[in-house]
Every structure is written in structure tokens, then in C-alpha cells.
C-alpha positions as CSV (number, residue, x, y, z in Angstrom):
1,X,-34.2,-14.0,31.3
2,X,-35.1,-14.2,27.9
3,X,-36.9,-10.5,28.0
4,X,-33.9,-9.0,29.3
5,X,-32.8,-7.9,25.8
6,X,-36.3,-6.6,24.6
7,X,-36.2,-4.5,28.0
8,X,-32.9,-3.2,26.9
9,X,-33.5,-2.3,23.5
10,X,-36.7,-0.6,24.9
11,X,-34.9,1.5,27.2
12,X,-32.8,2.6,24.9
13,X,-35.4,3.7,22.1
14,X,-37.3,6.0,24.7
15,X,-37.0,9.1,23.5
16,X,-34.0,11.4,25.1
17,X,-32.4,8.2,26.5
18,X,-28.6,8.2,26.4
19,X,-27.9,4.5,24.7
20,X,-25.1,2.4,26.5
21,X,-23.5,1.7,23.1
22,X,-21.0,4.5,22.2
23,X,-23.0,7.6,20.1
24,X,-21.6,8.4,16.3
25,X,-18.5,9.8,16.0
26,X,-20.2,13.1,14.5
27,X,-22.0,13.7,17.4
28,X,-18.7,14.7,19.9
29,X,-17.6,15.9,16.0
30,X,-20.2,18.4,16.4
31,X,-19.4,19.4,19.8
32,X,-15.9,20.0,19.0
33,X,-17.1,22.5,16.2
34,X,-19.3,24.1,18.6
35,X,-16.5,25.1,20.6
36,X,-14.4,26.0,17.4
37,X,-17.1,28.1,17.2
38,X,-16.8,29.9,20.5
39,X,-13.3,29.9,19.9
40,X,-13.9,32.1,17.2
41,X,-15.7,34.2,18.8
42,X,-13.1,35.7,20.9
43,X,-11.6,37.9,17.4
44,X,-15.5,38.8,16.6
45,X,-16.4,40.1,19.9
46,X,-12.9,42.6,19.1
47,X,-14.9,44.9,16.8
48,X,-17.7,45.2,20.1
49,X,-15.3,46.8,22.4
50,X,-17.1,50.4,22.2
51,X,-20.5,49.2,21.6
52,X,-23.2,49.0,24.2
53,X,-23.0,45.6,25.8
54,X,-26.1,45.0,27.2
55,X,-28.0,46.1,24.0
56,X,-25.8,44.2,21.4
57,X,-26.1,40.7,23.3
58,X,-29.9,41.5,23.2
59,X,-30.1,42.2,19.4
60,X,-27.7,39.2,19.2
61,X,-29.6,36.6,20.7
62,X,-33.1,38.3,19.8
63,X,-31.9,37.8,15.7
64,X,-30.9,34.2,16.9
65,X,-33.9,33.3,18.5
66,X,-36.0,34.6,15.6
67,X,-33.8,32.5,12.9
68,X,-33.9,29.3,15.4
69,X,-37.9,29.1,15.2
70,X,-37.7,29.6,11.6
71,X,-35.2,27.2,11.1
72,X,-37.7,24.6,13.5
73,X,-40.6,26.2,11.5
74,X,-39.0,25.2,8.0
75,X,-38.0,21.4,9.3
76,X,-41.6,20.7,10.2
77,X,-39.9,20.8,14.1
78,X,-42.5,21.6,16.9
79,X,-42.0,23.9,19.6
80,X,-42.1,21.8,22.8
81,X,-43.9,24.2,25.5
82,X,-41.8,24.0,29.0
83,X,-44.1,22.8,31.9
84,X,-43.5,23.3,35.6
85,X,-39.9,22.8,36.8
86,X,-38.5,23.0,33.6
87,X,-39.3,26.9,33.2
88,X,-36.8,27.1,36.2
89,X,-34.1,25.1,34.9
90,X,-34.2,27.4,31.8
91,X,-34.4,30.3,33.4
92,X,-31.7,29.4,35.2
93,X,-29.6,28.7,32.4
94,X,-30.8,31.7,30.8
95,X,-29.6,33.9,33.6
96,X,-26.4,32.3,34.5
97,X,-24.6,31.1,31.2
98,X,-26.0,33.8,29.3
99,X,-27.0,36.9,30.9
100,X,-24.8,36.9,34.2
101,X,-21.8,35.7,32.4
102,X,-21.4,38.5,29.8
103,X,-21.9,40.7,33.2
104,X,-18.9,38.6,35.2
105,X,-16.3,39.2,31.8
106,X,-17.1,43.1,31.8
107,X,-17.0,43.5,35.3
108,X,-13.8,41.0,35.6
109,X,-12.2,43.1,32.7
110,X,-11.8,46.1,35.1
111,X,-9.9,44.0,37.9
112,X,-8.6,41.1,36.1
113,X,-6.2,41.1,32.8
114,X,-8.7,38.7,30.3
115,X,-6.0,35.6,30.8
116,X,-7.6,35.3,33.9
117,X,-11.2,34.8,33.2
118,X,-9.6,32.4,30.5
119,X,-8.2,30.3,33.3
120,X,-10.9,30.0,35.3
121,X,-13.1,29.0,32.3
122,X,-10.6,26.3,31.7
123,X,-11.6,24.3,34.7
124,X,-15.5,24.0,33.1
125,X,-14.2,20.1,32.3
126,X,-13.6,19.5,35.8
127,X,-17.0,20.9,37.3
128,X,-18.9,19.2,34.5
129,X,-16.7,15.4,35.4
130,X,-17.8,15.6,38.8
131,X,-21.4,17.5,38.8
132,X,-22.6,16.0,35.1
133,X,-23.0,12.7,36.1
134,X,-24.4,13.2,39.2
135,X,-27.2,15.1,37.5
136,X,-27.6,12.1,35.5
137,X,-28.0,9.7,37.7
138,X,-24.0,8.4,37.3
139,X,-21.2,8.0,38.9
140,X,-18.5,10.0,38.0
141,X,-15.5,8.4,35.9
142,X,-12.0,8.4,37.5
143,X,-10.4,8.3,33.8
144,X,-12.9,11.4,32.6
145,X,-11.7,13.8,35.6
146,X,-8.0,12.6,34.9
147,X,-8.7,13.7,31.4
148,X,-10.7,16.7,32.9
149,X,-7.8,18.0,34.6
150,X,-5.0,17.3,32.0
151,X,-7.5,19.6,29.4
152,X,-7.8,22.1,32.0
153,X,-4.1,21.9,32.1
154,X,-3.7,22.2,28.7
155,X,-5.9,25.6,28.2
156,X,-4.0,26.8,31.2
157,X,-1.6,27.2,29.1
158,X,-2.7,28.1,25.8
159,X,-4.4,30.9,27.3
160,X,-1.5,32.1,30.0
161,X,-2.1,34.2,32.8
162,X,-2.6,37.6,34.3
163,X,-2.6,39.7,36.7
164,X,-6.1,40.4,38.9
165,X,-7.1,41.5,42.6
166,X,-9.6,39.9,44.8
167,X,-12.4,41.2,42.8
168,X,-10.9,40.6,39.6
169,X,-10.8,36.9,41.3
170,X,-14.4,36.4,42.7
171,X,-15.7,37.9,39.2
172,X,-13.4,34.9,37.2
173,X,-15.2,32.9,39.8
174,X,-18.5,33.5,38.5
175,X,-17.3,33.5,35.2
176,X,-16.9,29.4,35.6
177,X,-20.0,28.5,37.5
178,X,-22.0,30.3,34.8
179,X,-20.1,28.5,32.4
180,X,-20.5,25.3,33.6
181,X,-24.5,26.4,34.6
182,X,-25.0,27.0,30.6
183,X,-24.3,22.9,30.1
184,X,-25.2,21.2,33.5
185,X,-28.5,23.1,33.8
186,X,-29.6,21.7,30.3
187,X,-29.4,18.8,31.5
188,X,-32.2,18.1,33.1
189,X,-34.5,19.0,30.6
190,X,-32.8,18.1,27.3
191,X,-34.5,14.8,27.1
192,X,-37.9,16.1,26.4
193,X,-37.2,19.7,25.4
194,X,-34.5,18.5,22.8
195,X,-31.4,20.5,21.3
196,X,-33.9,23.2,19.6
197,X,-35.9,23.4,22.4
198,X,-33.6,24.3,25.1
199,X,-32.1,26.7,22.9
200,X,-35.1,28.3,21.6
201,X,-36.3,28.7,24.9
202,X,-33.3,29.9,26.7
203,X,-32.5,32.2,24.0
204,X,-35.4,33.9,24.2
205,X,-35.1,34.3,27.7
206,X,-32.0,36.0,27.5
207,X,-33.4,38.6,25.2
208,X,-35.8,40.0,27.2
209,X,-33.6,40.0,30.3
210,X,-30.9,41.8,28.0
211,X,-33.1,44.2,26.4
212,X,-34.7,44.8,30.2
213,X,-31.1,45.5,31.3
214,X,-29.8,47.4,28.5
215,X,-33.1,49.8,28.1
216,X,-32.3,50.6,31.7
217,X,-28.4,50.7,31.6
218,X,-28.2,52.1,27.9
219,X,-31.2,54.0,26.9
220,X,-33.7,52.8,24.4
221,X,-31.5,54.7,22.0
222,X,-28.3,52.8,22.4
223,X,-29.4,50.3,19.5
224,X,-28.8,53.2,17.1
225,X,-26.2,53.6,17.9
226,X,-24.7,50.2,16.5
227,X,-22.4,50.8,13.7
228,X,-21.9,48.8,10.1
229,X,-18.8,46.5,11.8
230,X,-20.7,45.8,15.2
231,X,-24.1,44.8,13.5
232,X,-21.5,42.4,10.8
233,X,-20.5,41.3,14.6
234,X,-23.4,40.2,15.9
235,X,-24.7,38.6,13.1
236,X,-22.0,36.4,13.0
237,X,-22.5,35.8,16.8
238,X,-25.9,35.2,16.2
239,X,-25.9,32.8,14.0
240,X,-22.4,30.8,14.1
241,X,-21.9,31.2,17.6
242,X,-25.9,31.1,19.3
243,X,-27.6,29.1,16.8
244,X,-25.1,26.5,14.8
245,X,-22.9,26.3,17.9
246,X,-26.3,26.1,20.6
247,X,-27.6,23.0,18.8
248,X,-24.1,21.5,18.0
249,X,-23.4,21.7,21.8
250,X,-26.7,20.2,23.3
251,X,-26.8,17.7,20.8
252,X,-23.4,16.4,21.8
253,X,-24.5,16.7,25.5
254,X,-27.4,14.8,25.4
255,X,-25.6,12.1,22.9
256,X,-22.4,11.5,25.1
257,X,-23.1,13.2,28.6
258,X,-22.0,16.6,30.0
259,X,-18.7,14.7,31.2
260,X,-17.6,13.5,28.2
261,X,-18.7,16.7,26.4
262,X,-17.0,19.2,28.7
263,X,-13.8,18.1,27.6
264,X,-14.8,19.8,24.4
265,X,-14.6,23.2,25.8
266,X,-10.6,23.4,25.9
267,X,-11.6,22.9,22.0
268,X,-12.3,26.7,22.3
269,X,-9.2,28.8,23.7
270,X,-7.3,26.3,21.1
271,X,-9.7,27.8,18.4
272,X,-9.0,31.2,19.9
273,X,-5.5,31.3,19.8
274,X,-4.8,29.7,16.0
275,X,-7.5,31.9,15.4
276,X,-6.2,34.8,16.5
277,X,-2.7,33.6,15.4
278,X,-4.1,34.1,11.8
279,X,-5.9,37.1,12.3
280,X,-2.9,38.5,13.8
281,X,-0.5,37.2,11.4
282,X,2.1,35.7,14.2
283,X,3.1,32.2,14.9
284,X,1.8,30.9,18.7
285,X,4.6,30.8,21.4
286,X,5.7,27.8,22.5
287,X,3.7,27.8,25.3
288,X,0.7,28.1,23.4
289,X,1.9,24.8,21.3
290,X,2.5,23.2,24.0
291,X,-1.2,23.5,25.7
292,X,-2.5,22.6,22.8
293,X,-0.6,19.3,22.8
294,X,-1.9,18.6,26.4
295,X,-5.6,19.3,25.4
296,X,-5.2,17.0,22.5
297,X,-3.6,14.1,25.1
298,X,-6.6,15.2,27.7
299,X,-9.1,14.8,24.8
300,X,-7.5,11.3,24.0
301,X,-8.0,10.1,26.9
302,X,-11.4,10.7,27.7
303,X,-12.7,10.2,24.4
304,X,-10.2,8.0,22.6
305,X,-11.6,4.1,21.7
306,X,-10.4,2.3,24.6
307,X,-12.6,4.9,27.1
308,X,-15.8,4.4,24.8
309,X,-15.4,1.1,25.6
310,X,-15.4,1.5,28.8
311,X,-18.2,4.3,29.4
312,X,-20.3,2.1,27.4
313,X,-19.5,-0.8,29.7
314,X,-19.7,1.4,32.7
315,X,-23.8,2.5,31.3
316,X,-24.6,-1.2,31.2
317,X,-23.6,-1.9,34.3
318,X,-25.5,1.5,35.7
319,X,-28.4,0.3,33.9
320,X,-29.1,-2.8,35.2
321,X,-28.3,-2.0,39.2
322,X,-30.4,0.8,38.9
């Protein structure tokens, strides 16, 4: 009995281990800034409209991979090599969250009105509730997926809806699994990889399967084509929105769980329409205000004191039946 706490304190030192105890306050901080990020990135992606898709996501996230090594290079950081499985899980991510979704919101544009997409987006916090936690050995909360759905909810209706067709339906479909594939397959191998890592890697990925698609879609060519305000574009992409916002967001995952942390992502449509509100110049309808008022109570709920408490107390008692 008396080793019991050594054991504990053990456990929770190995390296990648989520601690019972509740993380920092900066670390769900961060992930909330991550998806202020994506928010943002709704206005940027505006002044990409005409240019080649498949080409300016693979300049984006080639510039972001070669600024993440350096940054890893410059903090003395070492590049963890994948082995075995994990190549799959990061391919996987690569392909889904990054490569396949900017496919399902081009494809979705020319059956579905963009509100739609949006919705289905919205009910990442759900998935990750009920799928997060399994992948990590948990069992999912009743008081997350409550707060799961009243986010969703809540970027329902900040975002509004649309109209679509079948197509325009199974597309917004894909949109969400890939969405929720960019967090849940990180999962698996954040602990060793780490925040940098799984970035690194699955941003590098993504590049060569963009610039495969987009030589063959595109032309070779097509990257000259980029004008002054797209390459302004995807540097900001690249480096707010891949690099700042890719470490913010797995750091935040592995510190408080993919549960906890996909209530974060109503964070972003918020972002994206005060955003847009200023860029636009026009006050948010009262719908808008409204949404935003249900993601805040969703995001209260799951992450507010009281349910710190209690994930922390729900950890302990995972830990020591397991």
C-alpha cells in the first residue's frame, strides 16, 4: 500500500502520459487559439477562389513543413523517425484531414451552399466524445457528449444552413469524418511522436500527395501562376493556420484528451463569423449571437471547474481498475 503513490507518480511522469490531475489552463488556452486560428482562415482562403487548389495547398503546407523543421532545428528538438504502424496512422491523417478534405469542400461547393459543409463540421465534438476516448482506452463521459451536442448546437447556428442535394450531402459527409480523422488519428501516436512530430510528419505527407495531385490535375505550370494576394494567402495559412495552429492543437489533445479538446472546434465558425463580421463591416444577426451564446454554455460545461474535477476523478479511477 505504501508504493501505491510512487506507482502513481511514476505513471504519470512517463513520457506522453495524460496526468489524472487537470492540465494548465494554457494548454485548452492554446487549443482554443488554434481554432481561432482556423476560424480565420475562412476570410484568407477568400483571396484563393481562382487559384489552383491542388497546387496552392501543396506550396502551403510544403513552406509549413520547411519552417516546422527549422523551428525543431532552432529549439535543439529532434526529429522522432515513425516506425511500423505509426507510418499508417499518419498517413492516414495525412490523407483524410488534410488531403481528402480540401477535395470533399470543392467537390461539396458544387452541390451544397458552404453553410452545409459548415454543419456537418459542427458535429466533429460529438464524433470525437464518443470515438476519442475509446481510442484512449476511456470510457466516454455522459457530461462531455451533453456538452458535445449543445456546441454542435451552437455552431449550428452561427454558421446557418443551406441548401444541397444528395451529393452535396454525402460530400458534407466526408467533410466531418476527415475532420474528426485529422484529431482522432493523432491519437495514437502523439505520445511518442509528440506535437512537432505528428505535424512534421503529416505535413510533409500532405505535400507530396498535393503536389502528386496537382502536377497531374494542374500542370507543373500552375504554381506560376500564383499571384502577389494568393502567395500573401498561403503564407498566412502556412504559418498561422498549419504550423502555430498544428502544434497548438495536438498539444491541447494530448494534454486534455480528443474529448475534451473537440469541444474547441465550435471555437472556429465563432472565429469565422466575428471575423468575417469585421472584415465585412456588419454587425452578426441574431442568430449568429445566439450560437455563439450556446457554444460558450457547451464549452462551460465540458470544461468549466466542476467537470475538471470530475475527469480528473474519472482518470483515477480508470487508472487503477485498469
Amino acid at each position: 500500500m505504501q508504493e501505491q503513490p510512487a506507482q502513481e507518480d511514476a505513471e504519470q511522469e512517463r513520457p506522453g502520459a495524460r496526468t489524472a490531475i487537470s492540465p494548465p489552463w494554457w494548454r485548452t488556452a492554446s487549443g482554443a487559439l488554434a481554432m481561432c486560428f482556423v476560424g480565420s482562415s475562412t476570410a484568407v482562403s477568400q483571396l484563393l477562389v481562382d487559384a489552383p487548389l491542388f497546387t496552392a495547398q501543396a506550396v502551403r503546407y510544403g513552406i509549413a513543413a520547411a519552417l516546422l523543421a527549422l523551428v525543431m532545428r532552432l529549439r535543439g528538438q529532434q526529429i522522432v523517425r515513425p516506425a511500423g504502424r505509426e507510418w499508417l496512422w499518419l498517413l492516414g491523417l495525412a490523407v483524410s484531414g488534410l488531403v481528402v478534405f480540401n477535395v470533399a469542400l470543392v467537390r461539396g461547393a458544387r452541390h451544397a451552399e458552404p453553410a452545409v459543409i459548415a454543419v456537418a463540421v459542427a458535429a466533429v465534438p460529438i464524433l470525437l466524445g464518443v470515438l476519442g476516448p475509446l481510442l484512449e482506452r476511456r470510457r466516454p463521459g455522459a457530461r462531455l457528449l451533453l456538452a458535445a451536442a449543445v456546441v454542435t448546437a451552437g455552431a449550428v447556428l452561427v454558421v446557418g444552413v443551406g441548401r444541397t442535394d444528395l451529393i452535396g450531402i454525402g460530400w458534407a459527409l466526408v467533410a466531418l469524418i476527415c475532420e474528426a480523422g485529422f484529431t482522432l488519428l493523432a491519437v495514437p501516436v502523439l505520445p511518442r511522436l509528440g506535437p512537432a512530430g505528428v505535424s512534421l510528419h503529416s505535413i510533409w505527407i500532405a505535400t507530396v500527395l498535393l503536389a502528386a495531385i496537382g502536377v497531374g490535375a494542374e500542370g507543373p505550370a500552375a504554381v506560376a501562376a500564383l499571384t502577389r494576394s494568393e502567395w500573401i494567402a498561403i503564407g498566412y495559412l502556412a504559418v498561422f493556420v498549419t504550423v502555430i495552429a498544428f502544434l497548438l492543437w495536438y498539444g491541447c489533445v494530448q494534454a486534455i484528451g480528443a474529448d475534451r479538446a473537440g469541444l474547441l472546434t465550435g471555437v472556429a465558425p465563432v472565429a469565422a463569423a466575428l471575423i468575417g463580421a469585421v472584415v465585412l463591416g456588419e454587425m452578426p444577426a441574431l442568430g449568429v449571437w445566439l450560437g455563439i451564446a450556446v457554444v460558450i454554455a457547451g464549452l462551460a460545461i465540458g470544461l468549466g471547474p466542476s467537470a475538471r474535477r470530475r475527469t480528473g476523478a474519472d482518470a483515477v479511477t480508470l487508472s487503477r481498475t485498469a
